[in-house]
C-alpha positions in Angstrom: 32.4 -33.6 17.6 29.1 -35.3 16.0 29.6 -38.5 14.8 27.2 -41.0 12.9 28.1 -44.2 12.5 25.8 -46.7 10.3 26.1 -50.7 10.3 23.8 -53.6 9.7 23.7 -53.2 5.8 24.2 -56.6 3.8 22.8 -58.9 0.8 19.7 -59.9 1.0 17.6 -61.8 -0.9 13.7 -60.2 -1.5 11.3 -60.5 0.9 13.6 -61.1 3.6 14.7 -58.3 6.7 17.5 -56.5 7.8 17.8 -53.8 11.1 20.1 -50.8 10.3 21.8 -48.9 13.5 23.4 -45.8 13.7 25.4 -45.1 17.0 25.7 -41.2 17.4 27.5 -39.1 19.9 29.0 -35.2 20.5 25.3 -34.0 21.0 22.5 -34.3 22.9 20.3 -36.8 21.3 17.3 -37.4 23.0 16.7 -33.6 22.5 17.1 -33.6 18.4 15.1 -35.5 15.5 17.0 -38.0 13.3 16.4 -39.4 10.0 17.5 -42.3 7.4 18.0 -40.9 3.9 19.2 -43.9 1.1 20.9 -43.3 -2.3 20.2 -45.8 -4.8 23.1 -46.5 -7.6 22.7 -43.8 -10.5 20.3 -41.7 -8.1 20.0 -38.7 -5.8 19.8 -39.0 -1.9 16.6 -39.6 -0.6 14.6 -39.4 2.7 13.3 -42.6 3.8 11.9 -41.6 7.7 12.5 -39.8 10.5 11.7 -39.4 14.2 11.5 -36.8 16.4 12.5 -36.2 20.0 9.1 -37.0 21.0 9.4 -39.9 18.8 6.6 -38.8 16.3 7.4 -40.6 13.3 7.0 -40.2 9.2 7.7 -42.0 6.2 7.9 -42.1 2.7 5.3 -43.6 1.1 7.1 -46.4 -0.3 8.2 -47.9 2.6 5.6 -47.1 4.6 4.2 -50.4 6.2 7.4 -52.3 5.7 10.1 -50.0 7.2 9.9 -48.9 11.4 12.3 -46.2 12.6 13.2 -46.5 16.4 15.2 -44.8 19.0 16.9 -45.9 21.9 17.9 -42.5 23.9 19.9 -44.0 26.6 21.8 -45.9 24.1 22.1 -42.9 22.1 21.2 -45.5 19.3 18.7 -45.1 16.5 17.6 -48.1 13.9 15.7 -48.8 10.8 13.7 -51.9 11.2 13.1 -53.2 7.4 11.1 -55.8 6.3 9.9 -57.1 3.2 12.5 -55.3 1.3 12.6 -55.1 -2.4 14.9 -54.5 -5.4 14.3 -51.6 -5.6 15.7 -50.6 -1.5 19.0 -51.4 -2.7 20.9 -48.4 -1.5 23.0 -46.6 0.3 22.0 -45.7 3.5 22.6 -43.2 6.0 21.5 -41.6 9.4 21.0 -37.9 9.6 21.3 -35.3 12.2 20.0 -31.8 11.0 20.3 -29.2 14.0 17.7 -25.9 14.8 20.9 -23.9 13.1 20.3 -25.7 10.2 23.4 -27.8 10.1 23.7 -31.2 8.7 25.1 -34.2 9.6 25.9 -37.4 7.8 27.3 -40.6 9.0 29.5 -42.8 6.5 26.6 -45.2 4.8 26.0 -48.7 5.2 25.5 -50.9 1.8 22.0 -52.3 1.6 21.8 -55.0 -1.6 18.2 -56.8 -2.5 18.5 -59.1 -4.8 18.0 -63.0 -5.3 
């Protein structure tokens, strides 16, 4: 079955860097795009970037120039390169899978904390 798995979250202090990874497997990745959505406390889910198969990438604008989405496809591995983070990136945050059938996939979160 599809499984996401998230890690590298942790406390950081602003202005400082942290890589996320998600490890995915029970599909074929290299053919699919993926995506890191966060949740801030007290917010809704939001999308953060994504790449696609061809590794065409996209960003929200408020990360864009500090954040770099990557995949490895014979690791089956994708990361979120942050840098220069900010209060205000404190979040959860997860990887995403959405397939051509339209079915979504989450994995469990991993904890990102800014603050000094």
């Amino acid at each position: 079955q599809v499984q996401l798995v998230e890690s590298g979250g942790g406390l950081v202090q602003p202005g400082e860097s942290l890589r996320l990874s998600c490890a995915a497997s029970g599909f074929i990745f290299s053919l699919n795009a993926m995506g890191w959505y966060r949740q801030p406390p007290g917010k809704e889910r939001e999308w953060v970037a994504r790449t696609t198969s061809a590794e065409h990438t996209a960003y929200t604008d408020s990360v864009k120039g500090r954040f770099t989405i990557s995949r490895d496809n014979a690791k089956n591995m994708l990361y979120l390169q942050m840098n220069s983070l900010k209060p205000e990136d404190t979040a959860v945050y997860y990887c995403n899978v959405k397939f051509h059938n339209g079915v979504d996939y989450w994995g469990q979160g991993t904890q990102v904390t800014v603050s000094s």
